[in-house]
TIFI-48858 format. One record per residue: residue number from 1; residue in three letters; y, z negated, x negated of N, C-alpha, C, O in turn. Coordinates in pm, 1 decimal. Each point is the difference from the previous one (the first is absolute). Layout:
N
SITE  doke  sedren      n.yy      n.zz      n.xx     ca.yy     ca.zz     ca.xx      c.yy      c.zz      c.xx      o.yy      o.zz      o.xx
SITE   NUM     Ala         Y         Z         X         Y         Z         X         Y         Z         X         Y         Z         X
...
//
This chain:
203
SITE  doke  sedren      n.yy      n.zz      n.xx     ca.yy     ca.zz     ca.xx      c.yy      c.zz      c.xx      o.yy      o.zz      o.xx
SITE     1     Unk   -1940.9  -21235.4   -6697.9      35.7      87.8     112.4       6.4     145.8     -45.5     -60.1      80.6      71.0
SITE     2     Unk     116.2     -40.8    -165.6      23.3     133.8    -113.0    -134.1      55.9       8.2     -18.7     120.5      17.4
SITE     3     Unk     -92.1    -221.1     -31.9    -133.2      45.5     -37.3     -74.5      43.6     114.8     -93.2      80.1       6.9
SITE     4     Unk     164.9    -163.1     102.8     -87.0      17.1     123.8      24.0     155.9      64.2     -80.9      84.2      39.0
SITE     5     Unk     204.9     -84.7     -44.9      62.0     136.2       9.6     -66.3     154.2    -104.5     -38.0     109.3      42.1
SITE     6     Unk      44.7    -149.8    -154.4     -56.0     124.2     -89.7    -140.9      -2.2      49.8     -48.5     112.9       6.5
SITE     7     Unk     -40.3    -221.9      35.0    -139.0      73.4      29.5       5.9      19.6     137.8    -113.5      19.7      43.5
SITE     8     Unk     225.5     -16.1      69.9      -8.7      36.0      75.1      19.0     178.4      30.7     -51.6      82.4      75.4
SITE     9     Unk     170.6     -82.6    -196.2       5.2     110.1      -0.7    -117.6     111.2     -83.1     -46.8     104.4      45.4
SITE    10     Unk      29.8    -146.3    -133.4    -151.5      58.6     -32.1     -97.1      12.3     113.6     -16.3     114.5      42.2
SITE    11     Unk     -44.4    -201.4       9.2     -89.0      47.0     126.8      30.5      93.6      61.8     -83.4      84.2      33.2
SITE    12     Unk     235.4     -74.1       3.4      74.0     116.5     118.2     -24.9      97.3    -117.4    -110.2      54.8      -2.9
SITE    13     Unk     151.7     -41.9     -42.2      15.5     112.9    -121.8    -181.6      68.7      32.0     -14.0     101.7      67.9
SITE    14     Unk     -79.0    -158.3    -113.8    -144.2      29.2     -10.7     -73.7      22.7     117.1     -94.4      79.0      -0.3
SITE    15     Unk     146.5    -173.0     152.1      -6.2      81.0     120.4      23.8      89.4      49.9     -80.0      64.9      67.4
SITE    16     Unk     252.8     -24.0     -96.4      33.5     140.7     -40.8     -56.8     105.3      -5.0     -18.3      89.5      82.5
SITE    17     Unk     -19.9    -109.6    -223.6     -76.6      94.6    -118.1    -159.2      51.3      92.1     -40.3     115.6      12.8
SITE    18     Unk     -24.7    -240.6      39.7    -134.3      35.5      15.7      25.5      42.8     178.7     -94.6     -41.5      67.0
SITE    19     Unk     173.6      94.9      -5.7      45.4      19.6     108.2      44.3     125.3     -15.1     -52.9      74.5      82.5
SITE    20     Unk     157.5       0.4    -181.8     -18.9     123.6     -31.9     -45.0      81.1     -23.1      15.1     118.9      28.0
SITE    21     Unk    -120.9    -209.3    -121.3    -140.7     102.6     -50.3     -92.0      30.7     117.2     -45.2     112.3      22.7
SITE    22     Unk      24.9    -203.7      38.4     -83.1      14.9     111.1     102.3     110.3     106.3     -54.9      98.5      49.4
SITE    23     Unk     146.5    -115.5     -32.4      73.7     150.5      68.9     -38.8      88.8     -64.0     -82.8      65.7      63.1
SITE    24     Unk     102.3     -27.9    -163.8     -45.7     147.5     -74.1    -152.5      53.5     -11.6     -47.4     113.6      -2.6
SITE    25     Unk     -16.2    -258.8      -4.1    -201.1      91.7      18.6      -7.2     -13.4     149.6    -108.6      50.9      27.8
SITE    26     Unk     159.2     -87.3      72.1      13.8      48.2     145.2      49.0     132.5     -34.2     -80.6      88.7      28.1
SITE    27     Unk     188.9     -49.8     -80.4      88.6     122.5      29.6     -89.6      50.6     -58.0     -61.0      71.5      79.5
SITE    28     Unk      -7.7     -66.8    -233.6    -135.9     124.6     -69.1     -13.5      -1.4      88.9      76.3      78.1      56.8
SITE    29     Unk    -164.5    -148.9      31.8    -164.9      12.9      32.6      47.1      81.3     142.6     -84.9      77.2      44.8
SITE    30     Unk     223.8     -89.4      36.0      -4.5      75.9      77.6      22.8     212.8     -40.4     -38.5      99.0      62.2
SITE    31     Unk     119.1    -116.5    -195.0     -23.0     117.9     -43.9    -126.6      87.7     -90.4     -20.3     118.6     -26.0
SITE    32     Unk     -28.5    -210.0       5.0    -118.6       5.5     -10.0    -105.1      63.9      80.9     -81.4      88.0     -27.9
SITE    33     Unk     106.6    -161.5     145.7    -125.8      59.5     109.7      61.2      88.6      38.8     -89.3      73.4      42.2
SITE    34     Unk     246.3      12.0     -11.9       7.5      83.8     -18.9      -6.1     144.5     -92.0      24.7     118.7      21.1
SITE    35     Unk     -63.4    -185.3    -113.4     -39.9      95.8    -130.8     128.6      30.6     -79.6      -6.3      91.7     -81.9
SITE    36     Unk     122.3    -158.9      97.1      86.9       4.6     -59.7      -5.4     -60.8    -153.0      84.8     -76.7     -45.5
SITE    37     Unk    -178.3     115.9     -11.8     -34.0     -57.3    -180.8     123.6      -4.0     -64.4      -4.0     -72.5     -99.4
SITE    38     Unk      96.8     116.6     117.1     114.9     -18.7    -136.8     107.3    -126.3      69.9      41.8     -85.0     -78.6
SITE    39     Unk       5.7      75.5     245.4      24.8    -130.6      54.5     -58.2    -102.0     -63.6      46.8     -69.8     -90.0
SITE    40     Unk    -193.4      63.0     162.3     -75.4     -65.5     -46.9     -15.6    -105.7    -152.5      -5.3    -121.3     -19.8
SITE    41     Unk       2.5     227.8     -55.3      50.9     -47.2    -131.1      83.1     -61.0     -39.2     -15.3     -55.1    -109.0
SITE    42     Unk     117.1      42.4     169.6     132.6     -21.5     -55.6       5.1    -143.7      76.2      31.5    -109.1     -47.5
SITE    43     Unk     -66.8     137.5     163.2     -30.5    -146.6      80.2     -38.9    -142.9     -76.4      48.1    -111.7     -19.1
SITE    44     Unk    -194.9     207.3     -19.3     -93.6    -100.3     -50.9      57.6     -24.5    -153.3      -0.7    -110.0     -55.2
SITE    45     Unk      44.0     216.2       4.1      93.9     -38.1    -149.0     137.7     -94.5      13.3      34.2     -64.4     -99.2
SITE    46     Unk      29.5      58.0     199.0     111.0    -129.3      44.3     -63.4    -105.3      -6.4      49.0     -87.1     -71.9
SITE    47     Unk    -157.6      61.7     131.5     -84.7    -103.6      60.4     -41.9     -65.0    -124.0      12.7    -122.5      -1.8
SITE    48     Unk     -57.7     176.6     -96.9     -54.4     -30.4    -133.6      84.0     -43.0     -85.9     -39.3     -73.0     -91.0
SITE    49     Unk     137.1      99.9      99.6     159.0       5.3     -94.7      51.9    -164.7      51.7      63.7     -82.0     -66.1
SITE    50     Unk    -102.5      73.2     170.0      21.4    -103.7      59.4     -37.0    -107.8      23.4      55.2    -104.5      34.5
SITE    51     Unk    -217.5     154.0     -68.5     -69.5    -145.6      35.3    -145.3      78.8     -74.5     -82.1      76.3      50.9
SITE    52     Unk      92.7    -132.8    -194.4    -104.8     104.3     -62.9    -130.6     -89.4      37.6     -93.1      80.6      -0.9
SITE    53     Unk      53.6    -181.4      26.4    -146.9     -49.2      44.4      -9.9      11.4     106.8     -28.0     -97.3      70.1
SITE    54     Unk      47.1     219.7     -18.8      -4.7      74.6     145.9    -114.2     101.3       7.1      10.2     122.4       8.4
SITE    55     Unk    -115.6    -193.4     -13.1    -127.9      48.4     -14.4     -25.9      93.8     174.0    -100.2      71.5      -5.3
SITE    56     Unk     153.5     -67.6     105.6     -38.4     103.4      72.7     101.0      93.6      11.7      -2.2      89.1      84.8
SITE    57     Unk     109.2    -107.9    -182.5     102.8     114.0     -52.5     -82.9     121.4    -106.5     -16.4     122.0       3.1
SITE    58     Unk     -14.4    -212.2     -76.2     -98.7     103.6    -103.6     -89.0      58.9      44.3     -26.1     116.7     -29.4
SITE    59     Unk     -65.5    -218.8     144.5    -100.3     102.1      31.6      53.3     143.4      62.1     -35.0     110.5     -41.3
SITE    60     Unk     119.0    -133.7     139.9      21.7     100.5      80.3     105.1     142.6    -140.0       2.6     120.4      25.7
SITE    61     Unk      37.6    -155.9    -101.7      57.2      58.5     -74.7    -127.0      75.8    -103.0       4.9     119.3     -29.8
SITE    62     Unk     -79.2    -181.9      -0.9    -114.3      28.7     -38.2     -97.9     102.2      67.3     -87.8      68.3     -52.8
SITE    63     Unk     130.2     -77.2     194.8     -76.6     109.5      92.3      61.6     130.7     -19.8     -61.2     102.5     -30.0
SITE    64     Unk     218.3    -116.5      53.7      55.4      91.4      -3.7      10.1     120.5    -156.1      44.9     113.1     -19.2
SITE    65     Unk    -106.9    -206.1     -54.9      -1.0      65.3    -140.1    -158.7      89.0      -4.7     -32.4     113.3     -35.9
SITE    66     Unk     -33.6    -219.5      86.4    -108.3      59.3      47.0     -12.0     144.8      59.2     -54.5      92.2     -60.6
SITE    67     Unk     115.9     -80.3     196.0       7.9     121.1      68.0      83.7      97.2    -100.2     -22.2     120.8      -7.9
SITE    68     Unk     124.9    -191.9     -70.2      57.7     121.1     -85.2     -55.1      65.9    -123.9      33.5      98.1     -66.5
SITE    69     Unk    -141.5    -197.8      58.8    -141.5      32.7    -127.2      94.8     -28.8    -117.9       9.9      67.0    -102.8
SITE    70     Unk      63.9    -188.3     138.6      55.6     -68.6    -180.5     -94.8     -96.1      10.6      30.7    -106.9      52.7
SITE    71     Unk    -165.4     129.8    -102.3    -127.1     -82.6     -15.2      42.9    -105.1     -80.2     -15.4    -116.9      35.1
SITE    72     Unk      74.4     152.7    -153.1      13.2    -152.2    -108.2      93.0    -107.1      35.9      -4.4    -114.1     -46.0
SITE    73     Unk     119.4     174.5     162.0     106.0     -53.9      45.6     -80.9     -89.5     104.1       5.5    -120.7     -23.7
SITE    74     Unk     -52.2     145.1      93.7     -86.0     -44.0     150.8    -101.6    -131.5    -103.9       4.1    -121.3      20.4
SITE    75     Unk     -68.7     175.9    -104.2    -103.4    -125.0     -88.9     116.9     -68.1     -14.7      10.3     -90.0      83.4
SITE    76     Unk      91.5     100.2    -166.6      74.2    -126.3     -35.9      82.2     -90.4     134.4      52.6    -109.2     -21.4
SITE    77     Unk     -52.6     148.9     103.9      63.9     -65.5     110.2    -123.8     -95.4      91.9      13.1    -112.1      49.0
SITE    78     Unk    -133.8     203.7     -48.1    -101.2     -53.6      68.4     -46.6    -132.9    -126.3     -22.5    -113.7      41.5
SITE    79     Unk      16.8     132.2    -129.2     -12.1    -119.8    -121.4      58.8    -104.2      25.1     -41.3    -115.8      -5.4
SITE    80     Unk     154.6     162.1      37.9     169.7    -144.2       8.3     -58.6     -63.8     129.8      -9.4    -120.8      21.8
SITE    81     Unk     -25.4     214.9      54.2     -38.3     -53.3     171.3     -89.7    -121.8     -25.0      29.5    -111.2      43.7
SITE    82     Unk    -166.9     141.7    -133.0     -71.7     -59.1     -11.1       8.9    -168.3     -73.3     -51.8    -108.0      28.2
SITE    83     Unk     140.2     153.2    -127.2      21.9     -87.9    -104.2      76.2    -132.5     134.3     -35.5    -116.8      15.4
SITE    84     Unk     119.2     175.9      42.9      55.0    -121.1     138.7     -74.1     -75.6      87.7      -1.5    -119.4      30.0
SITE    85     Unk     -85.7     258.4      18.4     -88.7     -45.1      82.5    -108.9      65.7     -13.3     -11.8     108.4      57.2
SITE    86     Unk     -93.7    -162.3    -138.1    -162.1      50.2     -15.3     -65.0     -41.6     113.3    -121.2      21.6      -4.7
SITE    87     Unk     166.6     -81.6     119.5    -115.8      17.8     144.5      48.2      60.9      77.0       0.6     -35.4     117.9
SITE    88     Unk      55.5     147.1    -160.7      10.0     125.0     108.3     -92.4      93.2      -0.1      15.9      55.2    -108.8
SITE    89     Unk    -110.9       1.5     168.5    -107.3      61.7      17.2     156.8     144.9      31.6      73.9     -33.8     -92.4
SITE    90     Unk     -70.9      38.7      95.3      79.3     124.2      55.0      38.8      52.2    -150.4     -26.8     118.3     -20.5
SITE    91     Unk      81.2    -184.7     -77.5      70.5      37.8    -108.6     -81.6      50.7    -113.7      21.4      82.5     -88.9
SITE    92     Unk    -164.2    -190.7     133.7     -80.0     104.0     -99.5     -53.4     124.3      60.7      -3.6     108.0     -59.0
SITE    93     Unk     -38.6    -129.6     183.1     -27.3     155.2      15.3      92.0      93.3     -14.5     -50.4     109.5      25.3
SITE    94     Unk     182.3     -99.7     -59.4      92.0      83.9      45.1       5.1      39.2    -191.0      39.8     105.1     -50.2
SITE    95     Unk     -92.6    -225.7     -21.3       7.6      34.5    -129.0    -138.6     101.5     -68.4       2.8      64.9    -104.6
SITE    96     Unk    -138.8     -80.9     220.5    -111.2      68.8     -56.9      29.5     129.4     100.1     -90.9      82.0     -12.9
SITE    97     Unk     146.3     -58.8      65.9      80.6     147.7      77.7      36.8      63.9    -103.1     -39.8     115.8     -12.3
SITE    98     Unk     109.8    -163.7     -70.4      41.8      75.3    -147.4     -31.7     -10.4     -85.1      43.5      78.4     -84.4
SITE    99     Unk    -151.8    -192.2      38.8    -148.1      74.6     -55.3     -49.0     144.5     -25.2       1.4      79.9     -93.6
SITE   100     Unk     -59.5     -85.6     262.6     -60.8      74.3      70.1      32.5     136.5     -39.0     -76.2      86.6     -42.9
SITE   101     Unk     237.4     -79.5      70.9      81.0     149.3     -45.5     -71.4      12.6    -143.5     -92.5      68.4     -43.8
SITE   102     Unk     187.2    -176.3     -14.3     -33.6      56.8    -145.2    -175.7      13.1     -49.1     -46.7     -17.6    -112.5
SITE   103     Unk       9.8      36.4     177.7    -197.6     -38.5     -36.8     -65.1     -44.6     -62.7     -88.2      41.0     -75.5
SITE   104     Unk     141.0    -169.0     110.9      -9.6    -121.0     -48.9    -116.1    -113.1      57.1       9.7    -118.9     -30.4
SITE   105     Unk    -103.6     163.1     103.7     -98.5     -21.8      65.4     -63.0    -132.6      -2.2     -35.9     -65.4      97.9
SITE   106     Unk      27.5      35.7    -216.3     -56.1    -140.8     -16.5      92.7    -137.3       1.4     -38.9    -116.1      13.2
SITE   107     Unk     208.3     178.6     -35.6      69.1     -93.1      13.4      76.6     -35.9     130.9      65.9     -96.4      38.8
SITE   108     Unk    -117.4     259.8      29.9      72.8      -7.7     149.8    -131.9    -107.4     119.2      32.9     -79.2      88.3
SITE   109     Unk    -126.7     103.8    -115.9    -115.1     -82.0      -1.3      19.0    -105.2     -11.2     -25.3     -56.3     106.5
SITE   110     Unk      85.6     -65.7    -241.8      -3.6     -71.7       5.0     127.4    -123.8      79.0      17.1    -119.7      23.0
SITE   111     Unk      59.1     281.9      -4.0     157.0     -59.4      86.7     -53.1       7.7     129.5      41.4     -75.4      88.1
SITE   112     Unk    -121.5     151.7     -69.2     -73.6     -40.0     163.9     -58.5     -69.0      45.5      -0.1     -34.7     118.1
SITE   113     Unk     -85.8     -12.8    -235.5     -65.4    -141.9      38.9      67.5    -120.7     -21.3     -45.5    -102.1      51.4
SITE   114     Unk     154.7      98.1    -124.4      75.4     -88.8      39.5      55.5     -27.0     103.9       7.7    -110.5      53.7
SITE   115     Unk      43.0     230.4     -11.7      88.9      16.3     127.3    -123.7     -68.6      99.4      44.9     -67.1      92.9
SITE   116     Unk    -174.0      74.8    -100.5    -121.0     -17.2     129.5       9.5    -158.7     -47.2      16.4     -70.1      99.9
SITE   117     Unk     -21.2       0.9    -208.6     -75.4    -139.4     -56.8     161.5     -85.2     119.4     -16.4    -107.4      57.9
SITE   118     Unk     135.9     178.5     -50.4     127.1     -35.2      69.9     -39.3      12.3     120.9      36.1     -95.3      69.1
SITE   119     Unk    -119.4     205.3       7.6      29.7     -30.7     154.3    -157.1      85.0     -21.6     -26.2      93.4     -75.8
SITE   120     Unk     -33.0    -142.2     141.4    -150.4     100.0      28.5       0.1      63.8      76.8     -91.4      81.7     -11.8
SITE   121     Unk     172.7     -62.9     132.3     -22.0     101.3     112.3     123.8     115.8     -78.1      86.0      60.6      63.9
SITE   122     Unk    -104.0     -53.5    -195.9     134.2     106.7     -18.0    -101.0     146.1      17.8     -82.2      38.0     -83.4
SITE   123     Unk     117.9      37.3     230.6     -88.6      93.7     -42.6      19.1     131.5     -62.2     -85.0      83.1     -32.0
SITE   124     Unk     249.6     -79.0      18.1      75.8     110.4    -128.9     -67.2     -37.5     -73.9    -100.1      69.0      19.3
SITE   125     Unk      69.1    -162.3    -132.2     -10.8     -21.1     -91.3    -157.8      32.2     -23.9     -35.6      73.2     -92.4
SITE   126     Unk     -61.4    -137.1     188.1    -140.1      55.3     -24.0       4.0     140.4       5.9     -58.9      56.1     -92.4
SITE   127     Unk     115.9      19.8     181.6      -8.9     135.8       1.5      61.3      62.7    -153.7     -72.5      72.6     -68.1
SITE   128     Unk     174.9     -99.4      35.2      24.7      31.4    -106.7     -86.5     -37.5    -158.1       1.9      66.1    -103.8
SITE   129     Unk     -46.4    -146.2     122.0     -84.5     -87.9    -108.9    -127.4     129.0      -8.8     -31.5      63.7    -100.5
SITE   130     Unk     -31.9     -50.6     254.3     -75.6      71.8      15.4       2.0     133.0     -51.9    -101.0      30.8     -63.3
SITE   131     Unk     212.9      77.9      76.7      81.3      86.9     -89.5      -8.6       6.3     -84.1     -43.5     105.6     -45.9
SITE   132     Unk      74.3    -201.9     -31.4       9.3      -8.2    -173.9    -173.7     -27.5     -46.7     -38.6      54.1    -103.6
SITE   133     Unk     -40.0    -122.5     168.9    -127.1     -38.0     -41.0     -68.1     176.3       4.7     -70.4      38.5     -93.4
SITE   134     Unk      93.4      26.7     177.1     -19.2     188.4      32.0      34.0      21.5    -121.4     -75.5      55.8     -79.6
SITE   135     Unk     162.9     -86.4      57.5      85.4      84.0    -151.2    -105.7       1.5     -79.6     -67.2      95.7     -38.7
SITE   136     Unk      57.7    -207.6      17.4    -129.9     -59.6    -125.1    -110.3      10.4       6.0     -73.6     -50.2     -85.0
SITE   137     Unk      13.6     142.7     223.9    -110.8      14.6      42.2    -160.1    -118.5      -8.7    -117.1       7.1     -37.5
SITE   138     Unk     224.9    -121.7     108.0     -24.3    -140.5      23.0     -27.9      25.1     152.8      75.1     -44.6      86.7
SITE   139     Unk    -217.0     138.2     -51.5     -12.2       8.8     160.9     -25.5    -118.1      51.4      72.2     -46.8      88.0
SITE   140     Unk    -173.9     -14.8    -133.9     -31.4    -153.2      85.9     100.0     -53.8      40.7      16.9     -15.8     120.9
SITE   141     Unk      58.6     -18.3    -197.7     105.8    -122.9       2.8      98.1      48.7     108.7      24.6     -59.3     105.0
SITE   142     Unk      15.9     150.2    -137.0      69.5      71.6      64.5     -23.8      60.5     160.7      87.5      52.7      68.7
SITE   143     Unk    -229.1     -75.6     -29.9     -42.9      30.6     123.1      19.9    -159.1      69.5      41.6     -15.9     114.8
SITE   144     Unk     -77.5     -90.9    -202.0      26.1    -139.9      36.1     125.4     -11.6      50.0      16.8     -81.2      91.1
SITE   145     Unk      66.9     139.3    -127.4     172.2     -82.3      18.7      21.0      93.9     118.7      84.7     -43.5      78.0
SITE   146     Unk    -136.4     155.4     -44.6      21.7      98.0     146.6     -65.3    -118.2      93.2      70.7     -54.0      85.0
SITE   147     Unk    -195.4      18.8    -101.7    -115.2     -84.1      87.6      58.6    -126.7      15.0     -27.4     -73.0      95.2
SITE   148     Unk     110.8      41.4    -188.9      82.0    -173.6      24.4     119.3      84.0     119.5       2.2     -38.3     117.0
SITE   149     Unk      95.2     157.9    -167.3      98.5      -6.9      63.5     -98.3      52.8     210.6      73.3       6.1      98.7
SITE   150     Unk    -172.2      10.8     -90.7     -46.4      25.2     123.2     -15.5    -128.0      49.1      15.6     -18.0     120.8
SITE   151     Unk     -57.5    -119.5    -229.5     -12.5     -86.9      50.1      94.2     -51.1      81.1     -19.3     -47.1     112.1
SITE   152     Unk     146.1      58.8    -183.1      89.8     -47.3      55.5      89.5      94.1      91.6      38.0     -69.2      94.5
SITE   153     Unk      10.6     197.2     -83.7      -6.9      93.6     129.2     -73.0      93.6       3.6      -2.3      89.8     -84.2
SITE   154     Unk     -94.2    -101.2     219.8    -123.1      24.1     -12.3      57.8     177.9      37.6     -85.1      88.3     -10.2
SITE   155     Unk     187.3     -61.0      39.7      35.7     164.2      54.2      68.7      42.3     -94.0      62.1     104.4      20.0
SITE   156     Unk     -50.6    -173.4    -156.1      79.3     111.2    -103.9     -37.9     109.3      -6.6    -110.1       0.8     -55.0
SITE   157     Unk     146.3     106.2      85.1     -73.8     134.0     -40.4      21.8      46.9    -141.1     -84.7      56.3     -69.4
SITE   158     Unk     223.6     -89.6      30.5       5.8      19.9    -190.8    -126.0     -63.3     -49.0     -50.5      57.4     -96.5
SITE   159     Unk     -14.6    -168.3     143.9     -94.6     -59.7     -87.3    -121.6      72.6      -5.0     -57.4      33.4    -103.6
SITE   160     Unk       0.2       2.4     281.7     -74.2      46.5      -4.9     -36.1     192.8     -79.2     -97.1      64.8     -38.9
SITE   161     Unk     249.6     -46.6      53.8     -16.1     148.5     -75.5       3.2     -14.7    -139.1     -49.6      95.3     -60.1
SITE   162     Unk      95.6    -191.1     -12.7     -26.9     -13.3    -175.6    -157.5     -93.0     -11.5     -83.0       3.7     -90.8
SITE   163     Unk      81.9     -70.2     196.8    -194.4      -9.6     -38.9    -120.8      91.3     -22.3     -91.4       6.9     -82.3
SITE   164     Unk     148.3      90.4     240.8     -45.6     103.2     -26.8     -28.8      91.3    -130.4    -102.2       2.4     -68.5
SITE   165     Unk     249.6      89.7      50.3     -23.9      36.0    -130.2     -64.0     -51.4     -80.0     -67.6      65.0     -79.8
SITE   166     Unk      75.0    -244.4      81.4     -59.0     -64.6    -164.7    -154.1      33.3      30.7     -76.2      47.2     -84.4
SITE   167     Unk      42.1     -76.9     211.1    -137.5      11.3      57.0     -66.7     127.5     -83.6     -92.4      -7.9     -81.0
SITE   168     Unk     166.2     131.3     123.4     -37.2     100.5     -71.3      -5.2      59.0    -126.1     -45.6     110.5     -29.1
SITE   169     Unk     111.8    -219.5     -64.7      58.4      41.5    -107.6    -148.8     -96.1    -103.0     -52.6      13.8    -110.4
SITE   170     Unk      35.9    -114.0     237.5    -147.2     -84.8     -87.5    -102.9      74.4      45.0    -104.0     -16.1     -63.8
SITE   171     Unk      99.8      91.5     152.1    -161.4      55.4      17.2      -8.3     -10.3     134.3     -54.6      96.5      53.5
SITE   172     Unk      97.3    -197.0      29.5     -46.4      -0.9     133.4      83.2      73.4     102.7     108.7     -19.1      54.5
SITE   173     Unk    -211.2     117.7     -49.9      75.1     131.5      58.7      64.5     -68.6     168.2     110.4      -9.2      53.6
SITE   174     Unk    -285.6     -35.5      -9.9      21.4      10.0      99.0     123.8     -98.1     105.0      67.1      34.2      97.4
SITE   175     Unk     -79.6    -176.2    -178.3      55.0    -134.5      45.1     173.0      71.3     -38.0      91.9     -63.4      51.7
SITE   176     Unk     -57.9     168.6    -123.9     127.3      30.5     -36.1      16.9      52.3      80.9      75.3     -51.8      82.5
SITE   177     Unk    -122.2     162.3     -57.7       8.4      63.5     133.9      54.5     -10.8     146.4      71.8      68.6      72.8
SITE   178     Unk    -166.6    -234.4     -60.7      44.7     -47.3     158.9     133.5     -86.6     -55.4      95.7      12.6      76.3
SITE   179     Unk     -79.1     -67.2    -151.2     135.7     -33.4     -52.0      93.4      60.6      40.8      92.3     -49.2      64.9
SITE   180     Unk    -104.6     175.0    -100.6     147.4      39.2      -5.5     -44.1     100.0     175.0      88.3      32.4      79.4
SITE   181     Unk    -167.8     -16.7     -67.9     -30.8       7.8     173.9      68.4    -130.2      44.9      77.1      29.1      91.5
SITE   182     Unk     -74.6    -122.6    -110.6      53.0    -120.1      77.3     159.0      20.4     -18.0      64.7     -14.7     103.7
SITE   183     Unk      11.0      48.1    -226.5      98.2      24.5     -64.4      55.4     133.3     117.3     114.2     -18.7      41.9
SITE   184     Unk    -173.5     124.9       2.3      30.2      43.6      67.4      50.3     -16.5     129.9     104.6      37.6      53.0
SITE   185     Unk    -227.1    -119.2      -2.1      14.6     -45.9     153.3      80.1    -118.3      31.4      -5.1     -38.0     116.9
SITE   186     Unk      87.3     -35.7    -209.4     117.4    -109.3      -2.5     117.0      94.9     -70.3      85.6     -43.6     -76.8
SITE   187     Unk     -99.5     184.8     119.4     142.0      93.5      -4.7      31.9      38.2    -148.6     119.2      23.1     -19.9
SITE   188     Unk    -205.7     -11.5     -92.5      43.6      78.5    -139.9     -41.3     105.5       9.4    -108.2      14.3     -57.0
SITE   189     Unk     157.3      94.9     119.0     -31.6     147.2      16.7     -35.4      70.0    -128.7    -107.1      59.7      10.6
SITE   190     Unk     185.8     -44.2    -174.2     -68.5     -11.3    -106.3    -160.8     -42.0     -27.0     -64.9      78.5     -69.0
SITE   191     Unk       0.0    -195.4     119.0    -140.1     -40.1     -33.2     -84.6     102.2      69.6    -122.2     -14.6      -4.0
SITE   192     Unk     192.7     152.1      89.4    -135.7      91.8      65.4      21.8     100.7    -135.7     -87.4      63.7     -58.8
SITE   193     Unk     193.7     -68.7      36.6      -6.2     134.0    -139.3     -83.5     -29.8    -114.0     -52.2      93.1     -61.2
SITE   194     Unk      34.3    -211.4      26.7     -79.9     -91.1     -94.4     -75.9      35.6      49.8     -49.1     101.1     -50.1
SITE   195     Unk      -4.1    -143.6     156.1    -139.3      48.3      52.2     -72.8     113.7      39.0    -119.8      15.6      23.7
SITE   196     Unk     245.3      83.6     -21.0     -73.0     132.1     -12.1       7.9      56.8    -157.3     -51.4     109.1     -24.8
SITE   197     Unk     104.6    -171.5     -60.3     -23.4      40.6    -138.3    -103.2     -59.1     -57.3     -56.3      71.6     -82.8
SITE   198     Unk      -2.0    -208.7     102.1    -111.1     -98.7     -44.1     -49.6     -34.6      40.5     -47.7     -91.0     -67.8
SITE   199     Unk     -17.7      96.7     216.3     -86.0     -68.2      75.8    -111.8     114.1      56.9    -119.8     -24.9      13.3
SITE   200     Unk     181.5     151.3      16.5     -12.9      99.7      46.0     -92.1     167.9     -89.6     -52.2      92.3      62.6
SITE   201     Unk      59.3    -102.1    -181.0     -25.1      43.0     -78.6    -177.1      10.2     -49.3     -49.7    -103.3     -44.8
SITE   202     Unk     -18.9     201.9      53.2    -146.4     -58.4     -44.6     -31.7     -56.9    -130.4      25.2      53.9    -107.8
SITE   203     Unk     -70.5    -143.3     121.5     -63.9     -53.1     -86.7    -153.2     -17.1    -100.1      -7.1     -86.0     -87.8
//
């Protein structure tokens, strides 16, 4: 009976526990979207203290380190995220985001395609992948992952205005051109300045 009791009370104890934590990455994430970063923190640092295989505690703590550009702080939290849960498509991209900062190109690359091999319609992640492939002046590839993310919304105008550019950056003046003409006319007011700096110009 003694025994039945101590693991009863353990369960309560650990329901508890994983009931608190989950109050506090509610409470981040609402200070959070208010931009309240140092709340935030402290939220998501209770939450962790509390229930450290709290893998969407870290992530979001990890963001916030992010926005504060503690890059090595944000890698080690986005790591822990992963190490819990490696089929989050979200955690690696949020880990080749800070790559990316640090210019890190080939490894933010390869956190993006992870993040895509997790969900294929991720179209942050192609767009960003796409980004980093620019870096490296990897135009093909990089015009591919704009042309997948149209596949899948056919009115992105971010896509169509970084095809563009890539368009132009490989040679094809003209197909870049109506790109980011299309980029225009689905409301990126930016893609006419592009186009009067590079489209416009004699050649």
């Amino acid at each position: 009976m003694l025994v039945k009791k101590q693991l009863f009370l353990i369960i309560a104890l650990f329901i508890s526990s994983l009931t608190f934590a989950q109050d506090q990455v509610a409470e981040g994430m609402q200070h959070f979207e208010k931009a309240d970063y140092k709340k935030a923190m402290l939220s998501f640092n209770t939450a962790i203290v509390d229930s450290k295989e709290n893998a969407v505690a870290l992530h979001m703590r990890g963001r916030v380190k992010q926005i504060l550009e503690d890059y090595h702080g944000a890698m080690q939290d986005f790591n822990a995220a992963i190490k819990i849960n490696a089929d989050n498509s979200q955690y690696y991209f949020e880990r080749g985001n800070v790559k990316y900062k640090l210019q890190d190109y080939y490894g933010a690359i390869s956190d993006y395609s992870s993040a895509i091999d997790k969900d294929v319609t991720y179209v942050d992640a192609y767009f960003k992948r796409g980004k980093a492939k620019q870096k490296l002046a990897a135009y093909k590839d990089a015009i591919n992952d704009c042309s997948k993310i149209l596949e899948i919304k056919a009115d992105n105008r971010d896509a169509y205005s970084l095809r563009g550019i890539l368009l132009i950056e490989y040679g094809e003046i003209e197909k870049g051109c109506l790109d980011l003409s299309k980029a225009g006319e689905l409301g990126d007011m930016k893609a006419y300045e592009l186009i009067k700096e590079k489209c416009n110009s004699k050649r």
